[in-house]
C-alpha positions as CSV (number, residue, x, y, z in Angstrom):
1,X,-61.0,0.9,-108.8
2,X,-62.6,-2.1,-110.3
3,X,-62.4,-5.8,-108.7
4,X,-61.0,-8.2,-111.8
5,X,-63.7,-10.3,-110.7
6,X,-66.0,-8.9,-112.4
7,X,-64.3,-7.9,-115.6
8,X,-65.9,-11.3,-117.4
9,X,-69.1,-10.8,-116.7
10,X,-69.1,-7.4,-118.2
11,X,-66.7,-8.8,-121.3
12,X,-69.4,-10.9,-121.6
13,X,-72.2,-8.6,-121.7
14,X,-70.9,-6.0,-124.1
15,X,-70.0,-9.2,-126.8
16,X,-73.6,-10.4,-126.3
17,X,-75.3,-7.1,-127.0
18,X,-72.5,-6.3,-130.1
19,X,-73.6,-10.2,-131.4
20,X,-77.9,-8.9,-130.7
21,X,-77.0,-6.1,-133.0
22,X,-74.8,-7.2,-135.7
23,X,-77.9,-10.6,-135.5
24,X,-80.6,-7.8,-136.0
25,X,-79.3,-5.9,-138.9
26,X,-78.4,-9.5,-140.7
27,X,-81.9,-10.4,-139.9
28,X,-83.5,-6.7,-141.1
29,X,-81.5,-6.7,-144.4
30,X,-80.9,-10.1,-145.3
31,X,-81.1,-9.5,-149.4
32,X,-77.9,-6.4,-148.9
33,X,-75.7,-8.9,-147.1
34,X,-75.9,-11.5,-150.1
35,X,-76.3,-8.9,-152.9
36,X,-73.0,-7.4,-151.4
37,X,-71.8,-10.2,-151.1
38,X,-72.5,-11.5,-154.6
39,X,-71.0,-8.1,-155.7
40,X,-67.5,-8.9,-154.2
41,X,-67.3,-12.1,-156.4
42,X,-68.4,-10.6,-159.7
43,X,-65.9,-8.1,-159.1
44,X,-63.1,-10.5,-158.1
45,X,-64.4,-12.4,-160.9
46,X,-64.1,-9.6,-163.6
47,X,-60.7,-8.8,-162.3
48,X,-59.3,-12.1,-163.0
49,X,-60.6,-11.9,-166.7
50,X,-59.5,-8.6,-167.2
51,X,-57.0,-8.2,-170.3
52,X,-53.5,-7.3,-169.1
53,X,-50.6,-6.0,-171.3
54,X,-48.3,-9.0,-171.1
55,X,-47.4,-11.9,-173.6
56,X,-47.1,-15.7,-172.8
57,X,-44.5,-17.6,-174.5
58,X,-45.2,-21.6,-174.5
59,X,-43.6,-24.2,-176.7
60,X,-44.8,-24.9,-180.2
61,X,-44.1,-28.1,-181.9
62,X,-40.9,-28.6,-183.6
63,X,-40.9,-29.7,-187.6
64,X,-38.8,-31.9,-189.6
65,X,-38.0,-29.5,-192.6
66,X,-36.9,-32.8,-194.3
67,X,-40.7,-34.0,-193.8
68,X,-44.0,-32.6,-194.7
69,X,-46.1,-29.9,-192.5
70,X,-50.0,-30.0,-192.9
71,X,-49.5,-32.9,-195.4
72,X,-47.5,-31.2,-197.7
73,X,-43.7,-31.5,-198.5
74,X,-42.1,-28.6,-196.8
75,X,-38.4,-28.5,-199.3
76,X,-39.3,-29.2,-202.7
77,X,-36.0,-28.6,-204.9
78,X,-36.1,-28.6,-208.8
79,X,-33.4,-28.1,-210.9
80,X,-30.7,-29.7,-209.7
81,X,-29.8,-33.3,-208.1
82,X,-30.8,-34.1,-205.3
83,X,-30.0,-36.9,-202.6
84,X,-32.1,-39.0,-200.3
85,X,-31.6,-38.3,-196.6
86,X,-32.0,-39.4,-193.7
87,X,-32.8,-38.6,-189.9
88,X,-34.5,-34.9,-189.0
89,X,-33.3,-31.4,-189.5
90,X,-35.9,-29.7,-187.3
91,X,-37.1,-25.9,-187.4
92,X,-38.4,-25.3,-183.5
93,X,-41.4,-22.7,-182.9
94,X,-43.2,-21.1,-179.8
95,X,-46.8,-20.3,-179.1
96,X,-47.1,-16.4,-178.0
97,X,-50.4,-15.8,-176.3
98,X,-51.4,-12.1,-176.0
99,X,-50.4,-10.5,-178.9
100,X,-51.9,-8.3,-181.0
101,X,-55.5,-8.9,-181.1
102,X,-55.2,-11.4,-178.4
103,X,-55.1,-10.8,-174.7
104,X,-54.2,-12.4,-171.5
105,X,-55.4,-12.5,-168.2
106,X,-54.1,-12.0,-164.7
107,X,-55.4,-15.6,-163.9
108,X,-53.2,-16.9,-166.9
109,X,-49.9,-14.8,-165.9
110,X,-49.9,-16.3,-162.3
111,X,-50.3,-19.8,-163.6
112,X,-47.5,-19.2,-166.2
113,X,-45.5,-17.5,-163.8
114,X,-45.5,-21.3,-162.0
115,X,-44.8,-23.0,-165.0
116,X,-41.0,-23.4,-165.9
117,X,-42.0,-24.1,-169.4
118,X,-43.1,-20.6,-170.1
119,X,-42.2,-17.2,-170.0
120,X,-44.4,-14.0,-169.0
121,X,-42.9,-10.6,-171.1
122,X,-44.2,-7.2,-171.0
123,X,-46.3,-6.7,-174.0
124,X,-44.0,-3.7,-175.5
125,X,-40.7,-5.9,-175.5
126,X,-41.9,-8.6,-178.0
127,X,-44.4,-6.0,-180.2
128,X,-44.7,-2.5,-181.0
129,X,-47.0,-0.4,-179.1
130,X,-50.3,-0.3,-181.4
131,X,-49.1,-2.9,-183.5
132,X,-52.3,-4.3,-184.9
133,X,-52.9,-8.6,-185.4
134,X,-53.1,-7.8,-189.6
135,X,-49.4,-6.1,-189.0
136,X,-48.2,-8.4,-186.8
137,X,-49.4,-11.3,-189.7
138,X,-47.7,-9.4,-192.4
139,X,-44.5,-8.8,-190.6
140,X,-43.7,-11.9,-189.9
141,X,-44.9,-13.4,-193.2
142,X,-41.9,-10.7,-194.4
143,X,-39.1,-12.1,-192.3
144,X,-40.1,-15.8,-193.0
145,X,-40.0,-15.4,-196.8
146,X,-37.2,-13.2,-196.2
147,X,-35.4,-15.7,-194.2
148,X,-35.8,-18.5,-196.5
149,X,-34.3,-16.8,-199.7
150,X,-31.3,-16.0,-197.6
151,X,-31.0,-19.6,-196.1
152,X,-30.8,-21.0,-199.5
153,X,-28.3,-18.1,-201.0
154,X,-26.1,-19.1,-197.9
155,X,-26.5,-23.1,-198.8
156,X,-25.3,-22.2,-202.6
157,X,-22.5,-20.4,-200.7
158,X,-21.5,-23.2,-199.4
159,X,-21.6,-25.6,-202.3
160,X,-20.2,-22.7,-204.6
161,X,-23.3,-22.1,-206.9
162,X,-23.4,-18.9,-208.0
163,X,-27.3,-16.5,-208.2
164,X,-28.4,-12.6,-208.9
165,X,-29.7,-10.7,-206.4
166,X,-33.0,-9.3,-206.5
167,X,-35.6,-7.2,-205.5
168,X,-39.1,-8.9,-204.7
169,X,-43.1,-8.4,-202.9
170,X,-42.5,-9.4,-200.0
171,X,-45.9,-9.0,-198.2
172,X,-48.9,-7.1,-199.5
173,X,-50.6,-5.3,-196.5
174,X,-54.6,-6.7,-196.2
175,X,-56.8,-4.0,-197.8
176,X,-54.1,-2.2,-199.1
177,X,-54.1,-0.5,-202.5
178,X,-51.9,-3.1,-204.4
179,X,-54.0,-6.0,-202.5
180,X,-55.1,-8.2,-205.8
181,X,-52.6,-6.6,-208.1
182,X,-49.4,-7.4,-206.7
183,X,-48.5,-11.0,-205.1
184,X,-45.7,-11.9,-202.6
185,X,-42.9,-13.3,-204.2
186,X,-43.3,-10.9,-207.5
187,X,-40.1,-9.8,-208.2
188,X,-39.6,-6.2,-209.4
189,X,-38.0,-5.8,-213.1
190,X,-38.9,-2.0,-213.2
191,X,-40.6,1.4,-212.2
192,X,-42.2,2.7,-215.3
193,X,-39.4,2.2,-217.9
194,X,-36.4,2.8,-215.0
195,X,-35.0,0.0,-213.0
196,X,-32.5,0.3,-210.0
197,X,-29.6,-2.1,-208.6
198,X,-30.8,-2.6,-205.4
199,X,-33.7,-2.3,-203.2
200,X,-33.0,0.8,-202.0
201,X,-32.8,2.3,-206.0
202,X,-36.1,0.8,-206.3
203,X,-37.6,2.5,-202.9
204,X,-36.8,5.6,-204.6
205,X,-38.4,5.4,-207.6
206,X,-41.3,4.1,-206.2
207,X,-41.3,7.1,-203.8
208,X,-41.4,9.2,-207.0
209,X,-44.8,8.7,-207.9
210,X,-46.6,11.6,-207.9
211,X,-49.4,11.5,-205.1
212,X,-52.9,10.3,-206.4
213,X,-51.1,8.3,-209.6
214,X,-50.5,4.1,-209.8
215,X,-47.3,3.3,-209.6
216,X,-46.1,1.3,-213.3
217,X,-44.6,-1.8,-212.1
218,X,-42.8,-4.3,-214.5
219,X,-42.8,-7.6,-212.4
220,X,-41.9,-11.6,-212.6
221,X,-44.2,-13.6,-211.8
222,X,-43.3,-17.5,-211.9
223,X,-42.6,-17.7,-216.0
224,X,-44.5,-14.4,-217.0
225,X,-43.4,-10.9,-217.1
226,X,-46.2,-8.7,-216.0
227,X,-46.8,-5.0,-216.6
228,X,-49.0,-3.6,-213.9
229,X,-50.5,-0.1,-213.0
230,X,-50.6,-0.1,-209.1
231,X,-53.2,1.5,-207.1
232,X,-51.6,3.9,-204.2
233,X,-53.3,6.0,-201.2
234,X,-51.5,8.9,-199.9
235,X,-50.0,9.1,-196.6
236,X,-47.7,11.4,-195.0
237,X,-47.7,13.1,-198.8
238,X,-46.5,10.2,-200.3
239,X,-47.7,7.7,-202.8
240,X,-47.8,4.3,-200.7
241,X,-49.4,0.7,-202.5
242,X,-49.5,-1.3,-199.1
243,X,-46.3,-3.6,-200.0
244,X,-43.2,-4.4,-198.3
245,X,-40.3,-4.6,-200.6
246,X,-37.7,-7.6,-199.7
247,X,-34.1,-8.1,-201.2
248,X,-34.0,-11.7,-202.3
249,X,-32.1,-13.6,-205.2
250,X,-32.9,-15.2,-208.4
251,X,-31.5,-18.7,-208.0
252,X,-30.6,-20.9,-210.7
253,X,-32.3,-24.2,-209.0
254,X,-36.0,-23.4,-207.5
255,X,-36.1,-23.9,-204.5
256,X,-39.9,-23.7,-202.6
257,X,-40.3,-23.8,-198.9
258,X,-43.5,-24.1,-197.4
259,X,-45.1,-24.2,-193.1
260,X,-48.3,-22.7,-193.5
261,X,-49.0,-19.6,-191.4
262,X,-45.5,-20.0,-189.8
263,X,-43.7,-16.8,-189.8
264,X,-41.0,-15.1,-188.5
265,X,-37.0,-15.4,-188.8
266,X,-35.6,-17.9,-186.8
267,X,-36.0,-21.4,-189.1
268,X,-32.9,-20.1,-191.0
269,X,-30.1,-22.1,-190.0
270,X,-32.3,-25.2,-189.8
271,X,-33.4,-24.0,-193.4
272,X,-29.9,-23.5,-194.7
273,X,-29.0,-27.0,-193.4
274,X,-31.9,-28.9,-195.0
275,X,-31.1,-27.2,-198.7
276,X,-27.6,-28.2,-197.8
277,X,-27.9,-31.6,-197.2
278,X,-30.7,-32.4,-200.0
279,X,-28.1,-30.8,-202.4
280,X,-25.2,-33.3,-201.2
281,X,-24.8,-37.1,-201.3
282,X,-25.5,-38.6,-197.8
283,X,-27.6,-38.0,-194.8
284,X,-26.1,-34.8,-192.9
285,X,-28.0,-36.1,-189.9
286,X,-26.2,-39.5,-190.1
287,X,-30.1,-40.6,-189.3
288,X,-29.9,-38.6,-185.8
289,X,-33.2,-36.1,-184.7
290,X,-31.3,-33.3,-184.7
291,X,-33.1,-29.4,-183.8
292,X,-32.3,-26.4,-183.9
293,X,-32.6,-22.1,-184.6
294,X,-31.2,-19.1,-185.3
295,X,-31.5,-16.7,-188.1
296,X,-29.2,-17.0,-190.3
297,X,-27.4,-13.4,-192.4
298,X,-25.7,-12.9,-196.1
299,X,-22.5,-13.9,-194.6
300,X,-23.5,-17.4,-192.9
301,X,-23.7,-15.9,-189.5
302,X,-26.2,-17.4,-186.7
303,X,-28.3,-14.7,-184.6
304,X,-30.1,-14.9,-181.7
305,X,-33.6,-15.5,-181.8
306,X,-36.4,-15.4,-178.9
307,X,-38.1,-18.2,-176.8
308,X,-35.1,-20.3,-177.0
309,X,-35.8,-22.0,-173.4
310,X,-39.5,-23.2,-175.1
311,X,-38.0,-24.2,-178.5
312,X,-35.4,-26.8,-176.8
313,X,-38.7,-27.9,-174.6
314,X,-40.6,-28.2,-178.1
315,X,-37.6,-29.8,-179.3
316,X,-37.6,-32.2,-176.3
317,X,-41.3,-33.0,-176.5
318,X,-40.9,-33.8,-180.4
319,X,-38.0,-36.2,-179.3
320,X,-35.0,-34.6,-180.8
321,X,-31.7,-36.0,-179.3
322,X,-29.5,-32.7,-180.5
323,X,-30.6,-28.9,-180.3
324,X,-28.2,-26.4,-182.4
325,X,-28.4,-23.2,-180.8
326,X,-27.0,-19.8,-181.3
327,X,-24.1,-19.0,-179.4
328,X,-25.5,-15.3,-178.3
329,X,-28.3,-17.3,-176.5
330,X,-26.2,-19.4,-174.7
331,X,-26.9,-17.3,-171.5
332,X,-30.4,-18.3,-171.9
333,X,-30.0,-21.9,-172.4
334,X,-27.6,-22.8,-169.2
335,X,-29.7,-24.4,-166.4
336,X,-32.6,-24.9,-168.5
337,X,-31.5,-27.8,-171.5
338,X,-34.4,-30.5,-170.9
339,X,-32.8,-33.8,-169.3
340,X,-31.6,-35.9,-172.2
341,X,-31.2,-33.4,-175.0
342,X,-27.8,-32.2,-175.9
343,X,-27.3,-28.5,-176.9
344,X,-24.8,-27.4,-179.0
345,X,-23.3,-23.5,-179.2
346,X,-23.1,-22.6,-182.7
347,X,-21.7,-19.2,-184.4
348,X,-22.0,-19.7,-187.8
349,X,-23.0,-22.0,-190.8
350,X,-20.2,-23.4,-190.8
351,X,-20.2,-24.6,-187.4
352,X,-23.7,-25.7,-187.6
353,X,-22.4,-28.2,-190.3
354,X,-19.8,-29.3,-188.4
355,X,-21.6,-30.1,-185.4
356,X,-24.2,-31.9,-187.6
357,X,-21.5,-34.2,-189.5
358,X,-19.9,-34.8,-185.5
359,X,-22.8,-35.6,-184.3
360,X,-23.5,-38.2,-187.3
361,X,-20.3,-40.0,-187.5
362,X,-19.5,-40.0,-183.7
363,X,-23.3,-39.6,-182.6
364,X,-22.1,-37.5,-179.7
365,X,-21.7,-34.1,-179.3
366,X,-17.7,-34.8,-177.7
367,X,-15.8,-31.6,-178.9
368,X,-18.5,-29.8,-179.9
369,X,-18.8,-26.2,-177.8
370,X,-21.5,-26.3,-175.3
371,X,-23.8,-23.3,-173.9
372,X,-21.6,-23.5,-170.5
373,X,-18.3,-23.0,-172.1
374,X,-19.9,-20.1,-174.3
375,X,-21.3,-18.6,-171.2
376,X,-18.2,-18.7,-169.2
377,X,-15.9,-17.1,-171.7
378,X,-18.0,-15.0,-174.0
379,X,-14.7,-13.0,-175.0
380,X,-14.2,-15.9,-177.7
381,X,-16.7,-15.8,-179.7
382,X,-17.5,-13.5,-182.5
């Protein structure tokens, strides 16, 4: 048996000699403890720089479709009266970092994952896998034009003017076949000496083409009528130019909107509401800063759209004083409206009218549905 007496002194012994040793190998191999050492931070370093598959959405700045973008005149109407206005109708955006072509790192996720102002999504739920950045330009260059000719056929609803529908280029792939022959916006009068109802009819008779042959193409072009022989590759056995085809409408007023590299669907409500309200006498805004988004369908309905917490802070930062917002986002929006700007639910273009003429006579939003009454009793709407 042991005496505890001397249990320190020989504690003490055994954490000296363990201290000699560990002093002598420091000592012996001085350069491998700092080259290890070094090692550890370059590869905690390269970790946190390391690419990861996720998608950061911040808010972009919100725009005054009644105002000019990049010092141009974003609605430009010919053809038909038009009214002074007054106030803002603004389109909202959001900043996406990581898409395609464009990564993200770790370091960036945690610090966004801090910041109530953003959101952090998994890469695969905002693009498709292997979408490339050319794509990704082109597809939402397709839904923007897209989305503008049916805000203004939903505005001409409204006012009863009647227009065609149509079948138009809306995007030319880069490098594709028909880059330099065809132009977005062409719109398509035939397929050889054949032309089709719809743009389906005219998907088919494209498809026809046998493989290795240009594809005849009768198109509009601004005044001109243009008869073009298309270059095609093959894939999948097919004859393809590089084009996206887009129904649109052939209006009898022209009607030109223009943001720059802005793309995507969700400006159309705000769109339809501008063409609306530079079309008839008045300001619709009652001189209020009013935002808002939402796509906008043939039938005047308001859909969802993403990033709708960082549009009503890019709305905010902008200083709008109302934010239209669709009613199937309403879950989205509760808890997280910016102090002082007032959110209204809306369905429809019609409601988006009616919330915009409220808000100018009374300049409140006081019977107007909010996001918390949509929220609690989502069986009522549409």
């Amino acid at each position: 048996m042991i005496d505890d007496q001397f249990r320190p002194r020989r504690l003490q012994r055994a954490r000296a000699v363990i201290a000699r040793s560990v002093d002598g190998a420091q000592l012996a191999h001085p350069w491998l403890a700092l080259g290890s050492m070094l090692l550890l931070c370059l590869m905690i370093l390269g970790g946190s720089l390391m690419p990861v598959p996720y998608v950061i959405e911040r808010p972009g700045p919100a725009i005054d479709v009644l105002g000019e973008f990049e010092d141009e005149q974003i609605l430009i109407i010919d053809g038909a009266q038009t009214h002074p206005t007054q106030g803002s109708l603004m389109m909202t955006t959001v900043s996406v970092d990581g898409g395609p072509g464009y990564r993200v790192t770790p370091v960036e996720v945690v610090a966004s994952w801090f910041d109530r102002t953003t959101s952090v999504l998994p890469r695969e739920l905002v693009f498709p896998e292997d979408q490339t950045r050319e794509q990704t330009v082109l597809t939402n260059s397709v839904a923007m034009s897209t989305s503008q000719q049916g805000a203004v056929a939903v505005a001409l609803d409204e006012l009863g003017i009647a227009y065609e529908p149509m079948v138009m280029i809306g995007g030319v792939a880069p490098g594709a076949p028909a880059e330099g022959t065809l132009e977005p916006g062409d719109v398509i009068l035939a397929v050889g000496e054949k032309s089709a109802p719809d743009l389906t009819g005219y998907q088919e008779l494209i498809r026809a083409t046998p493989e290795g042959e240009a594809v005849p193409l009768r198109v509009q072009r601004g005044e001109e009528q243009l008869d073009l022989e298309v270059p095609t590759e093959t894939v999948d056995g097919a004859a393809r130019m590089g084009v996206v085809l887009s129904a649109g409408y052939d209006f009898p007023i022209d009607v030109e909107i223009s943001v720059g590299e802005i793309g995507g669907p969700s400006a159309g409500t705000m769109f339809s509401l501008s063409v609306y309200d530079e079309l008839t006498p008045g300001a619709l805004t009652g001189g209020h800063r009013i935002a808002g988004t939402g796509t906008i369908s043939e039938d005047g309905a308001v859909g969802p759209i993403g990033g709708i917490r960082q549009k009503m802070v890019g709305a905010h930062e902008s200083d709008a004083e109302f934010f239209l917002a669709p009613s199937a986002n309403c879950d989205e929006v509760v808890d997280y409206e910016p102090e002082g700007l007032e959110v209204v639910a809306v369905s429809d273009f019609d409601d988006a009218v009616q919330a915009t003429e409220t808000i100018a006579e009374s300049g409140s939003t006081a019977g107007l549905p909010t996001c918390d009454e949509v929220a609690d009793n989502p069986d009522t709407e549409d």
